[in-house]
C-alpha positions in Angstrom: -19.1 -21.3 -14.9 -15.9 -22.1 -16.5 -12.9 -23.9 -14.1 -11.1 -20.6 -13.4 -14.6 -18.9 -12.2 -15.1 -22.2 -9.7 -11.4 -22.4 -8.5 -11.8 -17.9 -7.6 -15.2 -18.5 -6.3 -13.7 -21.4 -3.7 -11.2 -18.9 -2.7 -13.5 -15.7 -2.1 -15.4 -18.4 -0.3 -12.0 -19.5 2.1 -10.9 -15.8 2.2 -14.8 -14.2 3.7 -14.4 -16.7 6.4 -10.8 -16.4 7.5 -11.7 -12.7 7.1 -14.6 -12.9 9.2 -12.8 -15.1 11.9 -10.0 -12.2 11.5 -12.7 -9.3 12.1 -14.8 -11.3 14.8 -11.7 -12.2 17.4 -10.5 -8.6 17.2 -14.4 -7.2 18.1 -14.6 -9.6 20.4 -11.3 -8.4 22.7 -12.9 -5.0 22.1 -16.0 -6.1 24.1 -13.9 -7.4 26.6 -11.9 -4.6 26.9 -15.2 -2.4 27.4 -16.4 -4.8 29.6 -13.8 -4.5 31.8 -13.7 -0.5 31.5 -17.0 -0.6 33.1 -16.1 -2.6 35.7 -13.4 -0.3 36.2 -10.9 -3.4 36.1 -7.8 -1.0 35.0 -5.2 -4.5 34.9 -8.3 -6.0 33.1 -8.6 -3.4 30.4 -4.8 -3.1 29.9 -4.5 -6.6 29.1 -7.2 -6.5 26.5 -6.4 -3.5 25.6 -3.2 -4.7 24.7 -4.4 -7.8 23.0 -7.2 -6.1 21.2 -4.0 -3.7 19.8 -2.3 -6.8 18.4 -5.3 -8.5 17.0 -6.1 -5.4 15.2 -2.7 -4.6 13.7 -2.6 -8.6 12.7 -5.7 -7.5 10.6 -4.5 -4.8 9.3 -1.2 -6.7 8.3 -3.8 -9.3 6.6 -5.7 -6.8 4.9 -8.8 -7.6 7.1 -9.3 -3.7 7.9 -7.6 -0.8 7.0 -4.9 0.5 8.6 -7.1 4.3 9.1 -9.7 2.1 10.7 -7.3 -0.1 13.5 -5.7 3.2 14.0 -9.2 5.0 15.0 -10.3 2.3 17.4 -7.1 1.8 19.0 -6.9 5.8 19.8 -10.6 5.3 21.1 -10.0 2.8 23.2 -6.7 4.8 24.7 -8.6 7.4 25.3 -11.5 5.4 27.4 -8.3 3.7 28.9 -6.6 7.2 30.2 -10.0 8.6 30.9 -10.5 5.5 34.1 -7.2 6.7 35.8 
C-alpha cells in the first residue's frame, strides 16, 4: 500500500471505533430504558427515555445512524412509554 492508502486505512480504523462506541452507548440506554419499562419504573424510563433520545440524535448528528432509523426507535420507545400509563 502506498502512503495515502495507510493514512485512509488508520482513519476508517479511528472512525469504526468512535462509531461503534457512538452506536453501543445509545443501545445500551435503550436496554435500560426497557429494563425499567418492565419494572414499570415510569420516572425510571422517562429519564432514559430522555437520555436514550439525546444519544440517538447525537448519532444521527455524527452520522452514526440515519436520521429514518433514530426517528423509528424513538417513536417505539414513546409508544412502550405511553402504553405503561
Amino acid at each position: 500500500m502506498n502512503r495515502s492508502a495507510d493514512k485512509r486505512d488508520r482513519e476508517n480504523k479511528a472512525r469504526r471505533l468512535r462509531n461503534r462506541e457512538t452506536k453501543s452507548q445509545f443501545r445500551t440506554a435503550i436496554k435500560a430504558f426497557d429494563a425499567a419499562v418492565e419494572a414499570g419504573n415510569k420516572d425510571e424510563a422517562e429519564k432514559q427515555m430522555k437520555l436514550s433520545f439525546k444519544l440517538m440524535d447525537s448519532a444521527v448528528n455524527k452520522g452514526v445512524v440515519h436520521h429514518n432509523t433514530a426517528d423509528r426507535k424513538k417513536s417505539r420507545m414513546a409508544l412502550k412509554f405511553n402504553k405503561m400509563a
